[in-house]
Backbone as JSON, one array per atom type, in Angstrom:
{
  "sequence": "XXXXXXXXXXXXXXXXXXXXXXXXXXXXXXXXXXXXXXXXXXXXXXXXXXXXXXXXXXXXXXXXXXXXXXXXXXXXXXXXXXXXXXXXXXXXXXXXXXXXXXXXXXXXXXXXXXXXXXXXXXXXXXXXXXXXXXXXXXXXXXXXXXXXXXXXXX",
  "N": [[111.37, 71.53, 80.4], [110.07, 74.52, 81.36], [111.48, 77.03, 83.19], [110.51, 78.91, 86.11], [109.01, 80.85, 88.13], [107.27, 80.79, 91.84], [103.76, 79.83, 91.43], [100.93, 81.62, 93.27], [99.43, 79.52, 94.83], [101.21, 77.85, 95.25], [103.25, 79.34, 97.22], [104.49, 79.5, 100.63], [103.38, 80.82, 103.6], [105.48, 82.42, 106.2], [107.74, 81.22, 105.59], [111.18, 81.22, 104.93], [112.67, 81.87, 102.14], [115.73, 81.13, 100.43], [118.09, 82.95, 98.53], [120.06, 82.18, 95.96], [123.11, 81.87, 94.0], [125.22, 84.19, 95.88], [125.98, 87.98, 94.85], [128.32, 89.76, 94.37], [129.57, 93.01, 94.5], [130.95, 94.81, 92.35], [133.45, 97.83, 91.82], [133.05, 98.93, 89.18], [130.33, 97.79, 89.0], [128.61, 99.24, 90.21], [130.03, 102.22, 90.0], [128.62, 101.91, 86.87], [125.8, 101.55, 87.65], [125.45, 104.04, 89.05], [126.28, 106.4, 86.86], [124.26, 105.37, 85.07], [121.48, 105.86, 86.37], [121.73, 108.39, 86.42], [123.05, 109.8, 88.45], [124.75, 111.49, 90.42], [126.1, 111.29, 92.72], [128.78, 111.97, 95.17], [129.68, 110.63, 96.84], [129.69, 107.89, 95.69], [131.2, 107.89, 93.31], [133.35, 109.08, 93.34], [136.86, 108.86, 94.83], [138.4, 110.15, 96.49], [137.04, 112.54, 97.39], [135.15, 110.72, 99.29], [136.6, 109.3, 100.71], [137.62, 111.27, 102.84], [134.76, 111.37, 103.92], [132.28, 109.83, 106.54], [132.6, 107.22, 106.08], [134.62, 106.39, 105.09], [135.13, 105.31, 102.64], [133.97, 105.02, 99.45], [130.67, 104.42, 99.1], [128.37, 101.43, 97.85], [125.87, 102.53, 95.79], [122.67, 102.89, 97.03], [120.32, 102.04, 95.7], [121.16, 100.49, 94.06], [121.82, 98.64, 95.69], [118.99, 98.19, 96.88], [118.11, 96.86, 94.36], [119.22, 94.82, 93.58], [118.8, 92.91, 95.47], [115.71, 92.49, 95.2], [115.9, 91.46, 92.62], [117.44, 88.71, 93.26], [115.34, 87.27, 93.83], [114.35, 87.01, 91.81], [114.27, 84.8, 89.78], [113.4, 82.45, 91.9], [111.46, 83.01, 92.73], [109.47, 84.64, 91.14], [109.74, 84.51, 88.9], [108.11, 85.3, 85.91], [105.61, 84.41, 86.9], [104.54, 86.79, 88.16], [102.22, 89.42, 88.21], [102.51, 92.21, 88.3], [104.76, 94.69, 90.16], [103.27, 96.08, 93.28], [104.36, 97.87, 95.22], [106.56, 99.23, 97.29], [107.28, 99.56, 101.04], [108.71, 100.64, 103.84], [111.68, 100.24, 103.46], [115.04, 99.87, 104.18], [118.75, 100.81, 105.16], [120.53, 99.82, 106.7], [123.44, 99.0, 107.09], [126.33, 100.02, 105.41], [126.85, 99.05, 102.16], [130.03, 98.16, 100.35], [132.42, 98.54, 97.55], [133.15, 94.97, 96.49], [132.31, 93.84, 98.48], [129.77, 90.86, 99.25], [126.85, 90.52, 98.33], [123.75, 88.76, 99.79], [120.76, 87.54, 99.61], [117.2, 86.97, 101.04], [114.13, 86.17, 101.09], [110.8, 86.29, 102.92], [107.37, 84.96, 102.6], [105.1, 87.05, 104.05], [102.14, 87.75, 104.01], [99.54, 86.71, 102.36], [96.78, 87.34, 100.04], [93.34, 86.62, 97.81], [92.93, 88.46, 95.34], [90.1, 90.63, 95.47], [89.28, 92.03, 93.09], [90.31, 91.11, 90.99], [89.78, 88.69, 89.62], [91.57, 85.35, 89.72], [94.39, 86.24, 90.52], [96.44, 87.13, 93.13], [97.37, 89.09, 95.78], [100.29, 89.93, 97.39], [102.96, 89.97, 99.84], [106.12, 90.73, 100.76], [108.89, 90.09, 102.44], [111.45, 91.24, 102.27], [115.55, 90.58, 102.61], [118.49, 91.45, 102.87], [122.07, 90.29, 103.34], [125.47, 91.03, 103.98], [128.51, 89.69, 103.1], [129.46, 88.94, 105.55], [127.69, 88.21, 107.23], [126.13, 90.49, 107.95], [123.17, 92.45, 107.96], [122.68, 94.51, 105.29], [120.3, 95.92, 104.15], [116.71, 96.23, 104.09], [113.37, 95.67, 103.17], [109.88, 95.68, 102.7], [107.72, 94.47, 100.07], [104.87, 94.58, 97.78], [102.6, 92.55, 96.0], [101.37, 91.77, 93.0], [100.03, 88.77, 92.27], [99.94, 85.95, 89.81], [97.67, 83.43, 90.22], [97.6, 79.44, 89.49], [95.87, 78.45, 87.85], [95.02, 80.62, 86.52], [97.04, 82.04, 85.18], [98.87, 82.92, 82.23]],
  "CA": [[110.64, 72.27, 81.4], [110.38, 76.27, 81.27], [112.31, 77.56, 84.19], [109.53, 79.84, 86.24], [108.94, 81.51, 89.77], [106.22, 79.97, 91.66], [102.62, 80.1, 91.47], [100.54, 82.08, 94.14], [99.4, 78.81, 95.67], [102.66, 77.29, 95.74], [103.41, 79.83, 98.28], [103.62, 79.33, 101.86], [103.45, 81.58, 104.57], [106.77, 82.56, 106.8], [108.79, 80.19, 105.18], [112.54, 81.75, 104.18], [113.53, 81.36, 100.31], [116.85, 81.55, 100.28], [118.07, 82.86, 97.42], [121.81, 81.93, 95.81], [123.86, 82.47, 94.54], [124.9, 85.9, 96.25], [126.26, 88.95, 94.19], [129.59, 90.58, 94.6], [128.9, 93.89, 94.08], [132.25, 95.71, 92.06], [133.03, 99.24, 91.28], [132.23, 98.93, 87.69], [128.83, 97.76, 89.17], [127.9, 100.8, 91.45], [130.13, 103.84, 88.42], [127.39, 102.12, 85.85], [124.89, 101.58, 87.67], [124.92, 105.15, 89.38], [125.59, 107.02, 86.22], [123.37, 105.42, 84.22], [120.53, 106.39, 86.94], [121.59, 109.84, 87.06], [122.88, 110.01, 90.03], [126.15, 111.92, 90.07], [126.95, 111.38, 94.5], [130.05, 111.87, 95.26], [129.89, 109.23, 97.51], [129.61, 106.69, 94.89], [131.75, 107.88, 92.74], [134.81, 110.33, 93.83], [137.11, 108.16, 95.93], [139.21, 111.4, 97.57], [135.68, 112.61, 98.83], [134.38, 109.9, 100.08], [137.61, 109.07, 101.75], [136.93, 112.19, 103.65], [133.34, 111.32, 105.05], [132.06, 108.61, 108.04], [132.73, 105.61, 106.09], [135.74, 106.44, 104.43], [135.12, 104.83, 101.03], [132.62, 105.12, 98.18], [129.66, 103.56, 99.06], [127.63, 101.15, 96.6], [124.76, 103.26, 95.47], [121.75, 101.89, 98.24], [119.26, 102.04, 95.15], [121.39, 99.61, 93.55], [121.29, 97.46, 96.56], [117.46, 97.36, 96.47], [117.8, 96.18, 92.82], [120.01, 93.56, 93.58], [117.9, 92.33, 96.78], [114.78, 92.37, 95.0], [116.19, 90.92, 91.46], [117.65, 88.25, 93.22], [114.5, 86.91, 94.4], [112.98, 86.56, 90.46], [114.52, 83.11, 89.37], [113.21, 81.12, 92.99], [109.98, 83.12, 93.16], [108.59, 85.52, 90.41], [109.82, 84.5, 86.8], [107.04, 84.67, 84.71], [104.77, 84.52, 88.01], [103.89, 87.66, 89.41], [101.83, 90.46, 87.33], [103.49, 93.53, 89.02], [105.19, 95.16, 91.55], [102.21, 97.15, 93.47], [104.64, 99.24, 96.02], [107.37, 99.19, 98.27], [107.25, 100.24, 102.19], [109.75, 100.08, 105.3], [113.17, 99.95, 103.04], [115.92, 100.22, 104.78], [119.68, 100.72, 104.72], [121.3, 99.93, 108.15], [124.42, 99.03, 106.92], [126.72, 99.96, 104.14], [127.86, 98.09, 101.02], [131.56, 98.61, 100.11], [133.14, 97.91, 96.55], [133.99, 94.12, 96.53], [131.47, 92.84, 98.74], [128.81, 90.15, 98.34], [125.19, 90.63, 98.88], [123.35, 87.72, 99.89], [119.47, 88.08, 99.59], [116.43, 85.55, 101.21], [112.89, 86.44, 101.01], [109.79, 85.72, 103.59], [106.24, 85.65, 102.39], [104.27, 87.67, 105.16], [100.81, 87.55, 104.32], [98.57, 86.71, 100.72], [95.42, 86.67, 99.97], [93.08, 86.69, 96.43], [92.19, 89.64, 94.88], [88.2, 90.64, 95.05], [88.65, 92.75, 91.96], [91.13, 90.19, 89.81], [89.68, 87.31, 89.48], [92.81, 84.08, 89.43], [95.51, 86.74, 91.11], [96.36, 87.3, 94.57], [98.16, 90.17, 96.2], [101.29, 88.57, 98.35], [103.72, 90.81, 100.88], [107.17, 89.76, 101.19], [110.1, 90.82, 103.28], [113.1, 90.92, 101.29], [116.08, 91.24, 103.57], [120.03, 91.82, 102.4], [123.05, 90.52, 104.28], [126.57, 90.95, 103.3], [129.3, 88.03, 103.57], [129.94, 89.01, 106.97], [126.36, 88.2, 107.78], [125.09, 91.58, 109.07], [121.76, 93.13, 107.84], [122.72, 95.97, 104.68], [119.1, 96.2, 103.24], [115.87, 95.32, 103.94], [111.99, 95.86, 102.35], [109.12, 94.82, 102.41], [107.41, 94.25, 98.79], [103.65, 94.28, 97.82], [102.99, 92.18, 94.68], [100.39, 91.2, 92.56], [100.76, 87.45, 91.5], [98.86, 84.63, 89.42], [97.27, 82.33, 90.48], [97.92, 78.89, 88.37], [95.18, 78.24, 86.37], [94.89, 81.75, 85.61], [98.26, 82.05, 84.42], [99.25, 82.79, 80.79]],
  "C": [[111.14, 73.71, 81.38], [110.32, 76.58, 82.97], [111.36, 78.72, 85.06], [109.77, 79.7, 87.99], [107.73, 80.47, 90.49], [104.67, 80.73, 91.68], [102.22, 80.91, 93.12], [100.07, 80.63, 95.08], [100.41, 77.88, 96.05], [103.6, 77.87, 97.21], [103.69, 79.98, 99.54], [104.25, 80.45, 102.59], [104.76, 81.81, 105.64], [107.96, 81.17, 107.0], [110.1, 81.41, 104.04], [112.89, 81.27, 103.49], [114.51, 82.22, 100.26], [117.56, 81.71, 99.02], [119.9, 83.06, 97.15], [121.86, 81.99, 94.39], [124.35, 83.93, 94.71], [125.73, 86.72, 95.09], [127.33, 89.66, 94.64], [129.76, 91.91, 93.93], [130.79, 95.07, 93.79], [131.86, 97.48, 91.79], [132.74, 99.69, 90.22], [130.75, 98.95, 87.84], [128.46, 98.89, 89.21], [128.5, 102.19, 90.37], [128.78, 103.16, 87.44], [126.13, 102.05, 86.01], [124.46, 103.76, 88.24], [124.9, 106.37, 88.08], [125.12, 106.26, 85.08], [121.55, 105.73, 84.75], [120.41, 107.63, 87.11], [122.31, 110.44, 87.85], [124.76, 110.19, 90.28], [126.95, 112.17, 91.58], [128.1, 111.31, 94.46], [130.74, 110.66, 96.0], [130.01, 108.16, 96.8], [130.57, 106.94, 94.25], [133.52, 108.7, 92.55], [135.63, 109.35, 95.34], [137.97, 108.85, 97.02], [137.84, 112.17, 97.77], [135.32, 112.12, 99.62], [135.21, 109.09, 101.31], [137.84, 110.02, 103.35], [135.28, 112.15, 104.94], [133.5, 109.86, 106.22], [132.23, 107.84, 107.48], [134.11, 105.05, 105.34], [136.35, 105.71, 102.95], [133.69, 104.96, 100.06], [132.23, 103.81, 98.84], [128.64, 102.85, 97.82], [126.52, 101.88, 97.03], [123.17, 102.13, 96.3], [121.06, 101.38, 97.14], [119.92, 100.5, 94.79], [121.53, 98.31, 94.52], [120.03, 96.83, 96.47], [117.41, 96.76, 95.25], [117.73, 95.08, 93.28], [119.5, 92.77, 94.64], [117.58, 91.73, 95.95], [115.36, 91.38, 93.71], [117.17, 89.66, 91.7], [117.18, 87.1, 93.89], [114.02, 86.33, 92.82], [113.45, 84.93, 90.39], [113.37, 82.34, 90.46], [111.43, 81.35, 92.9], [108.99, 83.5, 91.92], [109.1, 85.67, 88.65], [108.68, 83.78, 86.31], [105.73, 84.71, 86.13], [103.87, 85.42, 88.58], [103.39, 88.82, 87.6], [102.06, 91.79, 87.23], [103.7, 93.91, 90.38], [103.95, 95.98, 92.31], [103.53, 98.27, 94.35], [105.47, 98.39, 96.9], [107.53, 99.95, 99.32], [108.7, 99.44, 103.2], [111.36, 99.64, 104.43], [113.93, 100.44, 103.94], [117.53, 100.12, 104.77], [120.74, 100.98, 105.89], [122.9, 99.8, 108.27], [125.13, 99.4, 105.59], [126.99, 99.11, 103.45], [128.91, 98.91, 100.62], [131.76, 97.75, 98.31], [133.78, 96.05, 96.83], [133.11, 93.58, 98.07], [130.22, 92.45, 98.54], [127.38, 90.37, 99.3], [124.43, 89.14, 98.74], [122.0, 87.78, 100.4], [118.59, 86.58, 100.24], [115.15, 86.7, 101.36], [111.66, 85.81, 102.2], [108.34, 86.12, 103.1], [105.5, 86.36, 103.9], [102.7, 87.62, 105.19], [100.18, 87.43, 102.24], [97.3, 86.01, 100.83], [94.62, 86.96, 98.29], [93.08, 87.76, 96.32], [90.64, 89.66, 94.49], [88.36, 91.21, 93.68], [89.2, 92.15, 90.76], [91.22, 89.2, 89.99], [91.46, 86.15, 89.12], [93.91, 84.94, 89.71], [95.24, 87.0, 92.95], [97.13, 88.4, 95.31], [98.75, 89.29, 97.66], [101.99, 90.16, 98.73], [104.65, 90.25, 101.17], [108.26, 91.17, 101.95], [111.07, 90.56, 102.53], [114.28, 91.56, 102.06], [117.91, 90.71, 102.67], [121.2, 91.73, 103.47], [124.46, 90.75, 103.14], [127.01, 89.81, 103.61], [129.75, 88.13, 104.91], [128.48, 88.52, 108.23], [125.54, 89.08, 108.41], [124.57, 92.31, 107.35], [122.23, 94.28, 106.8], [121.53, 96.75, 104.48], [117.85, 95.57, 103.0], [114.61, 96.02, 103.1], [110.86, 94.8, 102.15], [108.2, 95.34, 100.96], [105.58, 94.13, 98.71], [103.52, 93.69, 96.22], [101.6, 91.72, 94.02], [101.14, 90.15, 92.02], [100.04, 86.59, 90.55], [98.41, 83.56, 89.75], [97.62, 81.14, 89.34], [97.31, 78.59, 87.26], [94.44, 79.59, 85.6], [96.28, 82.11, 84.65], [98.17, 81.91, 83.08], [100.94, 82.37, 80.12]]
}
């Protein structure tokens, strides 16, 4: 059996997919992920700056939070499943991530329905929400997706 996300009618409606296991997010992570995005913050990467500001340590890079949300949703839901991302609204980043802790991601569908203009897909809306191991709230988003239906599926 080939290992896959699920179908659009497999789906159901405000049911929480919890997704495991969580991600321990090091400083190797957050130096390669930030410069290999570019992204030369001091906050991420200078630890006598950032020792200086409101949180008093390099923060993991947020973007790389949303990765790690969203990419730890594919296995349960969207391997092989979904046809693309359409757009992301309402992200948010209420709490920090720190070097050396774990992100622990669950997903809610919110609303799906077919597509009039793509025949055997459906456009789905999920909440994708980010705690740490302490259980408070780092990173949430909600997701817009195009998906397949099953017997359109390739």
């Amino acid at each position: 059996m080939v290992q896959r996300g699920l179908f659009y009618e497999e789906l159901a409606l405000d049911v929480r997919y919890v997704h495991r296991p969580g991600r321990t997010l090091t400083e190797a992570d957050n130096v390669l992920f930030s410069t290999l995005t570019m992204n030369p913050q001091a906050l991420h990467l200078d630890a006598a700056f950032a020792s200086s500001q409101p949180f008093g340590a390099r923060l993991v890079n947020s973007l790389m939070t949303l990765s790690v949300l969203v990419g730890s949703s594919v296995a349960q839901l969207t391997q092989g499943t979904i046809v693309a991302n359409l757009g992301f609204t309402n992200v948010r980043f209420p709490h920090p991530l720190f070097h050396g802790d774990t992100l622990y991601s669950s997903t809610v569908v919110t609303s799906k329905r077919l597509s009039s203009s793509r025949p055997g897909q459906g456009v789905v809306t999920l909440e994708h929400t980010g705690e740490n191991q302490d259980g408070v709230v780092v990173a949430t988003a909600t997701r817009s997706v195009l998906w397949w239906c099953q017997d359109a599926a390739r």
